[in-house]
C-alpha positions in Angstrom: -80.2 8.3 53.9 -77.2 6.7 52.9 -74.9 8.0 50.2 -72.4 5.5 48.4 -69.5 6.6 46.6 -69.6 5.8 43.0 -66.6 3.5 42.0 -63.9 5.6 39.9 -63.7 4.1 36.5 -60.5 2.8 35.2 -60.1 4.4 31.5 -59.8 1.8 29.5 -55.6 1.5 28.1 -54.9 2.9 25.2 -54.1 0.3 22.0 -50.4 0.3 21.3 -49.6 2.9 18.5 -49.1 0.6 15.4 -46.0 2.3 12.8 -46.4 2.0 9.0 -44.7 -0.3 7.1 -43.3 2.9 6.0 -42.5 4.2 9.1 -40.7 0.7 10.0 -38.6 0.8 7.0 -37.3 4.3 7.6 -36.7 3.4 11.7 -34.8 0.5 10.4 -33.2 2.7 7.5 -32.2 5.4 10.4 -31.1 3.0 13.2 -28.7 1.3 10.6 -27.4 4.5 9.5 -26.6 5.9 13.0 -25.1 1.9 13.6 -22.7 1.9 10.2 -21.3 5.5 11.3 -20.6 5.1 14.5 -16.9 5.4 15.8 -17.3 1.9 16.9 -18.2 0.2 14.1 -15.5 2.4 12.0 -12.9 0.6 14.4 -14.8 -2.8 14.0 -14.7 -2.7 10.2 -10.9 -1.5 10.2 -10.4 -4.5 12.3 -11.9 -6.9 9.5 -10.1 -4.8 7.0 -6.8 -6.0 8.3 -7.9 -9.1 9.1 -9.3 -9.9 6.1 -6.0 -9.2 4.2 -4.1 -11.9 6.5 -5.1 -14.9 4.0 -4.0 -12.8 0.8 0.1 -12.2 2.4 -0.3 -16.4 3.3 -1.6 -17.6 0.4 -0.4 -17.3 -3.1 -2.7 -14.9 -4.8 -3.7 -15.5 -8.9 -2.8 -11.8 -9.9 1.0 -12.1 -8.7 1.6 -15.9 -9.8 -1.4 -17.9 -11.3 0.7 -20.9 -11.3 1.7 -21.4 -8.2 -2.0 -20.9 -7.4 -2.9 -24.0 -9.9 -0.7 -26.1 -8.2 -1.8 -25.2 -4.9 -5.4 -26.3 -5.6 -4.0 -29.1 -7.3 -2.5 -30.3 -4.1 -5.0 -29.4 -2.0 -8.4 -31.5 -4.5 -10.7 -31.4 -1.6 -9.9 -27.8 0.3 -8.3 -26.2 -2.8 -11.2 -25.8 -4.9 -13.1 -24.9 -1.7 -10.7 -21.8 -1.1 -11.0 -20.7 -4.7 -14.9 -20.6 -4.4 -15.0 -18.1 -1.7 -11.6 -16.3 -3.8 -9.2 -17.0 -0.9 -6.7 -16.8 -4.3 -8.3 -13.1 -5.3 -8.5 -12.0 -1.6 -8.2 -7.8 -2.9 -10.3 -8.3 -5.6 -13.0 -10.0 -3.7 -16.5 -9.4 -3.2 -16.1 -9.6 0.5 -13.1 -7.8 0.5 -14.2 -5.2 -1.5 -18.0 -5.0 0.8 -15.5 -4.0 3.9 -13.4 -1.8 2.3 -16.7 0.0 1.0 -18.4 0.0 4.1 -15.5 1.4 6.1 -15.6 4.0 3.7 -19.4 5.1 4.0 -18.7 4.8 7.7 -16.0 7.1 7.6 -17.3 9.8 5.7 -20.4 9.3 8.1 -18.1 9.7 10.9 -16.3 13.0 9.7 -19.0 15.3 8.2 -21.0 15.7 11.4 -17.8 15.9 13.5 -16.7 18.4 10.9 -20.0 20.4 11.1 -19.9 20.3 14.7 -16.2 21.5 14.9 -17.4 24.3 12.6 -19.8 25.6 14.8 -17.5 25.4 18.0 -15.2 27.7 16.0 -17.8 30.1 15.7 -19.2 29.7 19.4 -17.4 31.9 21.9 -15.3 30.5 24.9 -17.4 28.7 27.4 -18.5 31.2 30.9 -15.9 30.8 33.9 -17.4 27.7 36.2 -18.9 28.9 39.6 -16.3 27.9 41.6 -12.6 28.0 40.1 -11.4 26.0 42.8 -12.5 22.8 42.0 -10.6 22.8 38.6 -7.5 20.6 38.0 -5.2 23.6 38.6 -5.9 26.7 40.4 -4.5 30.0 41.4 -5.7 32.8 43.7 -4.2 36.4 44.6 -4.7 39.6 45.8 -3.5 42.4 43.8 -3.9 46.7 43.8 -4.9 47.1 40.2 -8.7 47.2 39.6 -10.6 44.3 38.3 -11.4 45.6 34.5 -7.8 46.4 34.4 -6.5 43.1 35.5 -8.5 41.3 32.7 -7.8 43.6 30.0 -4.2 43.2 30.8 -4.4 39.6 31.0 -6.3 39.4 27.9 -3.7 41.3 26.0 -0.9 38.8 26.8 -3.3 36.0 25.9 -2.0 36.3 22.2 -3.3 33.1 20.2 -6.3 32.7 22.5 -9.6 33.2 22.0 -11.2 35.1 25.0 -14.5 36.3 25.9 -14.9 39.1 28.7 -18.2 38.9 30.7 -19.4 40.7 33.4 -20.1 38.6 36.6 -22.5 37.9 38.7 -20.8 39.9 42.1 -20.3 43.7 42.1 -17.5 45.0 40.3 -16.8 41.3 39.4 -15.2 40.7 36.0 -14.6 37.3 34.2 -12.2 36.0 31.5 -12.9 33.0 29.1 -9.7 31.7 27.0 -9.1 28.2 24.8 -6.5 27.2 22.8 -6.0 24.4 20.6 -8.4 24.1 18.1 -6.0 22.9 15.8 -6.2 19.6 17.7 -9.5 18.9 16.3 -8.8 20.2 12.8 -5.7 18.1 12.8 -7.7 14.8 13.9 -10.0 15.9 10.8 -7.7 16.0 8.6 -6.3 12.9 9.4 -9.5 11.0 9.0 -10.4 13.1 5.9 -6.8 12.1 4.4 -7.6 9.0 5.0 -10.4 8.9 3.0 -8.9 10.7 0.3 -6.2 8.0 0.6 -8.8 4.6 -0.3 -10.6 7.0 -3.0 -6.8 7.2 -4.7 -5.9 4.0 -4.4 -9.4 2.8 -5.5 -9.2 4.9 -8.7 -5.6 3.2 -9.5 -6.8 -0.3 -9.0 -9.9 0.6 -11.4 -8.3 2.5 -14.3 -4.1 1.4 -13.8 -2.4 -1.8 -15.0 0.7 -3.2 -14.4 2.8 -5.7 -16.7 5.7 -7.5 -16.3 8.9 -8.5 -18.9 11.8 -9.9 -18.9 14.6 -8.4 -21.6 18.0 -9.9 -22.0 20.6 -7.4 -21.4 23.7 -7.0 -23.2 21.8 -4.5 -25.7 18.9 -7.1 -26.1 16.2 -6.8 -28.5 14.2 -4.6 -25.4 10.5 -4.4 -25.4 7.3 -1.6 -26.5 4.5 -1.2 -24.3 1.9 -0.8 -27.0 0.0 -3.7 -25.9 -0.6 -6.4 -23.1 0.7 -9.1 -25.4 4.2 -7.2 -25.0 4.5 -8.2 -21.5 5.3 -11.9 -19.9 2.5 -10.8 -17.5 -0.1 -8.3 -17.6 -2.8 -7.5 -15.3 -5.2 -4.6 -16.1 -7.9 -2.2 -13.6 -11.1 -3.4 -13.5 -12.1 -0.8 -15.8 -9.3 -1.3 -18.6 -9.2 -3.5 -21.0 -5.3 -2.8 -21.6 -6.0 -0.3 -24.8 -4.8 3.3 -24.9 -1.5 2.4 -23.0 1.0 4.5 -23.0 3.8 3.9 -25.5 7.2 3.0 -24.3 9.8 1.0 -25.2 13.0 0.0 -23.7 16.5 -1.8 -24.2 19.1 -2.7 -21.4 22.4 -2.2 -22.0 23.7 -3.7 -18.8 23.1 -5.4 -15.4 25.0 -5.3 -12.5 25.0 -6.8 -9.0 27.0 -6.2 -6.1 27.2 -9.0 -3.8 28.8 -9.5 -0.1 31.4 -11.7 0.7 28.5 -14.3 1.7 26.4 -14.3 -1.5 24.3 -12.0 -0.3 22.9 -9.5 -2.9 23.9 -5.7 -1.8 22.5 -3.6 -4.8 21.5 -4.7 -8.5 21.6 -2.0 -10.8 21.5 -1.4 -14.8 21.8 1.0 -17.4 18.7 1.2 -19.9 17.6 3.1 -22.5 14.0 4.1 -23.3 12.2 6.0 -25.7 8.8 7.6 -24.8 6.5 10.5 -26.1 8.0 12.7 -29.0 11.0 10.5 -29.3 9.0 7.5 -30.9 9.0 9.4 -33.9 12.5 11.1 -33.7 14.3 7.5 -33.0 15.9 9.6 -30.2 17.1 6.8 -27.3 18.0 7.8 -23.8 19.8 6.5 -21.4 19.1 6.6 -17.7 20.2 3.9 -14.7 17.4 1.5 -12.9 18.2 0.3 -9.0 16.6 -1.0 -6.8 13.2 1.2 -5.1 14.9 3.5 -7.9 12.3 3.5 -10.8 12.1 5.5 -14.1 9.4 7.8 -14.2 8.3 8.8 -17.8 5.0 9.4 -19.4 3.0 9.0 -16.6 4.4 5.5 -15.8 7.1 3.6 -13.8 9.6 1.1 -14.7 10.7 -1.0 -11.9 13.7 -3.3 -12.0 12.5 -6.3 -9.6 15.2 -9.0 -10.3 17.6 -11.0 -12.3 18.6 -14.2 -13.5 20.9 -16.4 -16.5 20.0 -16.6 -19.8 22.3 -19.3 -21.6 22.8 -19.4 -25.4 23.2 -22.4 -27.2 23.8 -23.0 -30.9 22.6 -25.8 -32.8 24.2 -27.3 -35.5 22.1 -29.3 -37.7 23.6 -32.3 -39.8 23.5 -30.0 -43.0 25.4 -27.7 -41.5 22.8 -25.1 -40.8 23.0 -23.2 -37.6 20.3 -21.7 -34.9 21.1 -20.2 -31.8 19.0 -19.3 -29.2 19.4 -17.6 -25.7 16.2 -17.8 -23.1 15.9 -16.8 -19.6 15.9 -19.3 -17.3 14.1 -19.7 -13.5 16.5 -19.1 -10.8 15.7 -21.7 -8.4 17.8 -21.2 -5.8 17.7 -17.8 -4.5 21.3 -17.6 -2.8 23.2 -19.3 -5.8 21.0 -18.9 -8.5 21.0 -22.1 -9.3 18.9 -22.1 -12.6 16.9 -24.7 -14.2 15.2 -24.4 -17.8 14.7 -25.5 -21.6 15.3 -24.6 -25.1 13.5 -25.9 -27.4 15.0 -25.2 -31.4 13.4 -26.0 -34.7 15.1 -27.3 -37.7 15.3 -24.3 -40.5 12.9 -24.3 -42.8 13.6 -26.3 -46.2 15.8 -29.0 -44.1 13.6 -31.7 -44.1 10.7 -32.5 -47.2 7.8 -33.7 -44.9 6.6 -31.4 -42.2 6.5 -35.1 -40.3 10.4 -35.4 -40.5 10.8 -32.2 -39.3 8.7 -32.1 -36.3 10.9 -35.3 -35.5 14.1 -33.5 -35.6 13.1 -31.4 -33.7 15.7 -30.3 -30.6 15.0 -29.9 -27.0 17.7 -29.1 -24.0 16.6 -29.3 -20.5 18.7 -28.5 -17.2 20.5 -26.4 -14.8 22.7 -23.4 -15.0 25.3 -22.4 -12.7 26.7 -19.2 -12.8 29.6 -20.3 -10.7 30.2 -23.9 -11.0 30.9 -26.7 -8.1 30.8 -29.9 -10.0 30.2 -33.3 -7.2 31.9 -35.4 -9.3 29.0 -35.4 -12.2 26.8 -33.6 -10.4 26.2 -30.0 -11.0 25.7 -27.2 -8.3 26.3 -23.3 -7.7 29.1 -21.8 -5.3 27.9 -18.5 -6.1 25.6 -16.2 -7.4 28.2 -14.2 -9.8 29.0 -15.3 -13.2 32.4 -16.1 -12.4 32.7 -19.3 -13.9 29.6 -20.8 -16.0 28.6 -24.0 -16.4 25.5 -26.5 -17.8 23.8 -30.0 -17.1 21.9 -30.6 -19.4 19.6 -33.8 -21.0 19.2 -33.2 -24.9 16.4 -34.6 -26.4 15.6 -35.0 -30.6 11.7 -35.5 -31.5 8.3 -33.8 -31.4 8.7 -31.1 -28.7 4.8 -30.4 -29.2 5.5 -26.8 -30.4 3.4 -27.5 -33.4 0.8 -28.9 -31.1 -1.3 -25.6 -30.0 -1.1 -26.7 -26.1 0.2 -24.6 -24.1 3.5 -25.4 -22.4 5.9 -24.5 -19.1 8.7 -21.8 -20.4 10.9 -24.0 -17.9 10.2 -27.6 -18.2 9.0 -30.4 -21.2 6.1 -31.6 -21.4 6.0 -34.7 -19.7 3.2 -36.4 -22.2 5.3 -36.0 -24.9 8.1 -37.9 -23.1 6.4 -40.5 -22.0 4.7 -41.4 -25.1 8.3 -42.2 -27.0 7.7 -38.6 -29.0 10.3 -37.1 -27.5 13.7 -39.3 -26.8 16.6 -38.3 -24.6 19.8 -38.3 -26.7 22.4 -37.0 -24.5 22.9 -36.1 -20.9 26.5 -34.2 -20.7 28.1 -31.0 -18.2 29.3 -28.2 -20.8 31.5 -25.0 -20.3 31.2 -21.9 -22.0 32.7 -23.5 -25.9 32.5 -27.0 -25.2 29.9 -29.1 -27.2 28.2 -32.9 -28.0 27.4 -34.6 -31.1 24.5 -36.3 -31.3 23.7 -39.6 -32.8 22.2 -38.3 -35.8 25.2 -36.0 -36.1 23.6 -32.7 -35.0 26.0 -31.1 -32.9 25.0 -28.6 -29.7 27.1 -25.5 -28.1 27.0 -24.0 -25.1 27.9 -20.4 -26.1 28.0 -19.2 -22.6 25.1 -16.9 -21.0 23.7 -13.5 -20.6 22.1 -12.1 -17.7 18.2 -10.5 -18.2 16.2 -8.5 -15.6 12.8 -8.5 -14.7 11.2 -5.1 -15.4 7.9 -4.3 -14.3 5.8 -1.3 -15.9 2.9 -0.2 -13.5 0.7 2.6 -14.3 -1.7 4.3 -11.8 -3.2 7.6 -12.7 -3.7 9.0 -9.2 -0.4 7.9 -7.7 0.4 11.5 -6.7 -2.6 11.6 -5.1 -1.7 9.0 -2.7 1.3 10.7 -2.4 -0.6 13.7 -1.3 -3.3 12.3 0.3 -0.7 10.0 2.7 1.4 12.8 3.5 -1.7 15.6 4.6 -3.0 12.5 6.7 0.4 12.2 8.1 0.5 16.4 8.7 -2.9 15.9 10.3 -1.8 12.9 13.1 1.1 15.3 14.0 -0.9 18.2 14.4 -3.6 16.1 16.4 -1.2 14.6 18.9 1.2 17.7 19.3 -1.8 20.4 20.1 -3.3 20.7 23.2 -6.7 21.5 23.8 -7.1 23.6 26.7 -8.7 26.3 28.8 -8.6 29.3 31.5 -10.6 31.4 33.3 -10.0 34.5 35.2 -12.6 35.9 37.7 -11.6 39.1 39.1 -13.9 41.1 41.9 -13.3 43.5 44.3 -11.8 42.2 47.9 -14.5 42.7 50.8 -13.1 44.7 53.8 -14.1 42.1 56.8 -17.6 42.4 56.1 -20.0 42.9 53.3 -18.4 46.5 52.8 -16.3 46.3 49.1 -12.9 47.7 48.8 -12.3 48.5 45.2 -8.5 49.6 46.0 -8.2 45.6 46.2 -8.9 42.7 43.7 -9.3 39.1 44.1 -7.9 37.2 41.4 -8.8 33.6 41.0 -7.6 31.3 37.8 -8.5 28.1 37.0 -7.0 25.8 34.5 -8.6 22.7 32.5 -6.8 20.5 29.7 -9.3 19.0 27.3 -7.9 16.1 26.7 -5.0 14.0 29.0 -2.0 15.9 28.1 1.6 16.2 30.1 3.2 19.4 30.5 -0.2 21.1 31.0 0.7 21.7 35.0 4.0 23.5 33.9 2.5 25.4 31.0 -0.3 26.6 33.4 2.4 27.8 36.1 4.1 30.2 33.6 0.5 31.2 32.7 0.0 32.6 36.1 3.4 34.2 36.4 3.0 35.6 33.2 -0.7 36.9 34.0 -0.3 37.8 37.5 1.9 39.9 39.2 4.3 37.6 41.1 5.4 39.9 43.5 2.2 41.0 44.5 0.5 39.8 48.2 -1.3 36.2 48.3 
């Protein structure tokens, strides 16, 4: 009879398990998570962070000087308008800009709160159990004293002040072990670093969405000054992206002086100038007061800050009409060389009303003067230049031009130059082109005669409001607390294992006790060697047998 095996039968392979679309979208929802908080990508995105704010220092940015951006895409046709689309001019207020700086926050916060809940628990975990063999560790100590083993590590424990230590019996007969760590304030400090940091974007976040900033420029010698009531007060105004520039704080000011202080080279040294201001209850009460601006010096009132940024020439000029009538005007204008201040500008002066019977006549009377300033003249034979930045001896070079200076024309025009169109098409014709001191004047053809009065100096205030500014304050000097505390304290540990000594065999002599210690740093620290060695002369008994 012949028996044959049956074959075994293979059992058939299961079908792959199949997820949900459900299941899918929360696996992809998890895996990004646990990607976007990692320490890694924290560092990646901080990376992009700084990297991304490269093109806003190199290129002129629209919030700081919206003409100089214009002209830069208007000599750049093909790349210029390029750049603009993907707001290479508005790099901090970009959508790509702002993506990273939000994403480095989320990852951030995702970092901290489990390191912060893990930390938590650690504090609330006793020290770790002495390692099997002490000998193996980084530093490690052995002796022999006459004190018993319970006694050795209670006595050791009691000069462990600022430790925290856990006795636990061991595993030997009579054996006795001692757990200590120190520096958890490493960790705590690293948190509060990171935390800080956080803190840090929220506050400067919050000023960005709900400050403003505005700049003016006031002629000083007791110059009509300025009131922050509204954004049309300022030369320049920029408001958060959640203000629309109402509700401002009112504040007004007047400058009294300005003063510079200049080395022997041109350099500028200091700038400096005595204001008043009025703010709060003093509206009302016309009460003025006077305080001094410098330099990184601001006044702080009402919640805002008034910066004094820079300075520059206004000159005065007085028109005299052939009638006899009079206007006189003084304007700031641009310093364009920054080591002389060399200034170039225009002023632009409308006949008095009633001079002339058509509105046509008048608009071609009117009076334009264009050119430089020099606080302290160099003359090249006719040509004009600066020696110095001081007003030590003022001078103009001007062209004067009669005719339609397109005031009346609603288009807008440069503070510091004509408009070209209006010169070109014969409306406006140059009339004079003379060097002036301080008195000294021209006639024109038509008989209207123009002054040089002299000039005035004006400084460029800036009024910046941001609501949580002393949180950033705050915020930046915890974080700095928090890096000093995390690099200053180390993390480290000890163990002592005390037992009985065995008398040559397996017979225990409890007059004698083997002391082993073993010392571990936590993180790469120096000093730890030295610090251990006055552990164990501290701890142990240095006179006592090895």
């Amino acid at each position: 009879m012949t028996v044959t095996d049956s074959p075994t039968e293979t059992p058939a392979p299961k079908p792959p398990h199949r997820q949900s679309p459900l299941g899918r979208a929360w696996a992809l929802v998890r895996n990004g998570w646990r990607g976007l908080t990692s320490m890694r990508t924290a560092l990646v995105l901080l990376f992009l962070l700084a990297l991304a704010a490269i093109p806003g220092a190199l290129l002129p940015q629209r919030s700081l000087n919206a003409q100089k951006v214009d002209q830069y895409i208007a000599d750049r046709p093909t790349l210029g308008p390029w750049m603009d689309r993907f707001e290479l001019f508005d790099v901090f207020g970009s959508f790509w800009f702002t993506a990273i700086y939000v994403l480095l926050f989320i990852s951030l916060v995702g970092c901290i709160l489990p390191r912060t809940w893990d930390h938590f628990r650690a504090l609330r975990t006793p020290p770790v159990p002495a390692p099997r063999n002490l000998g193996r560790l980084p530093h490690h100590a052995r002796e022999t004293v006459d004190t018993p083993a319970a006694r050795v590590v209670d006595e050791a424990r009691a000069k462990l002040r600022g430790w925290r230590t856990e006795v636990r019996p061991g595993t030997r007969e009579g054996e006795v072990t001692l757990s200590a760590e120190k520096g958890y304030l490493r960790e705590v400090g690293n948190l509060v670093f990171h935390l800080s940091l956080c803190g840090l974007l929220v506050a400067i976040a919050v000023g960005k969405l709900f400050g403003y900033e505005g700049n003016v420029i006031v002629i000083a010698d007791n110059g009509p000054g300025f009131c922050s009531t509204s954004p049309a007060a300022f030369d320049s105004f920029r408001a958060g992206n959640v203000n629309d520039g109402t509700g401002m704080t009112p504040l007004c000011v007047r400058v009294k002086d300005f003063k510079a202080d200049y080395l022997a080279t041109g350099q500028a040294e200091m700038f400096t100038s005595n204001i008043e201001y009025q703010a709060g209850d003093d509206l009302t009460t016309g009460t003025w007061r006077g305080t001094e601006l410098a330099v990184n010096h601001p006044l702080r009132v009402a919640g805002d800050r008034v910066y004094l940024q820079g300075h520059g020439f206004a000159p005065t000029f007085t028109v005299t009409f052939p009638n006899g009538q009079t206007r006189t005007e003084t304007i700031q204008w641009r310093p364009d060389d920054a080591r002389t201040f060399l200034s170039s500008g225009v002023l632009r002066v409308d006949p008095p009303g009633g001079m002339y019977a058509t509105e046509e006549e008048r608009t071609k009377n009117q009076i334009a003067i264009e050119g430089l300033f020099a606080p302290t003249a160099l003359f090249h034979g006719s040509l004009l230049t600066s020696a110095f930045p001081r007003m030590d001896d003022p001078a103009v070079a001007v062209d004067i031009y009669r005719g339609n200076t397109g005031l009346d024309t609603g288009r807008s025009q440069s503070l510091f130059a004509l408009d070209p169109e209006m010169i070109k098409q014969g409306r406006l014709a140059k009339e004079a082109r003379v060097n002036l001191r301080p008195g000294e004047s021209t006639t024109l053809p038509n008989g209207t005669k123009v002054t040089f009065d002299g000039a005035k100096e004006f400084v460029n205030l800036q009024v910046s409001h941001d609501p949580a500014q002393q949180w950033v304050l705050i915020t930046a000097l915890t974080m700095m607390a928090g890096l000093l505390v995390s690099l200053l304290v180390k993390r480290r540990r000890i163990w002592i294992r005390a037992y009985p000594e065995a008398d040559g065999g397996s017979t225990v002599d409890q007059r004698r006790t083997v002391v082993e210690l073993g010392g571990l740093a936590r993180t790469d620290q120096a000093g730890w060697g030295g610090e251990f060695g006055r552990l164990r002369t501290r701890l142990l008994d240095a006179g006592t047998e090895n």
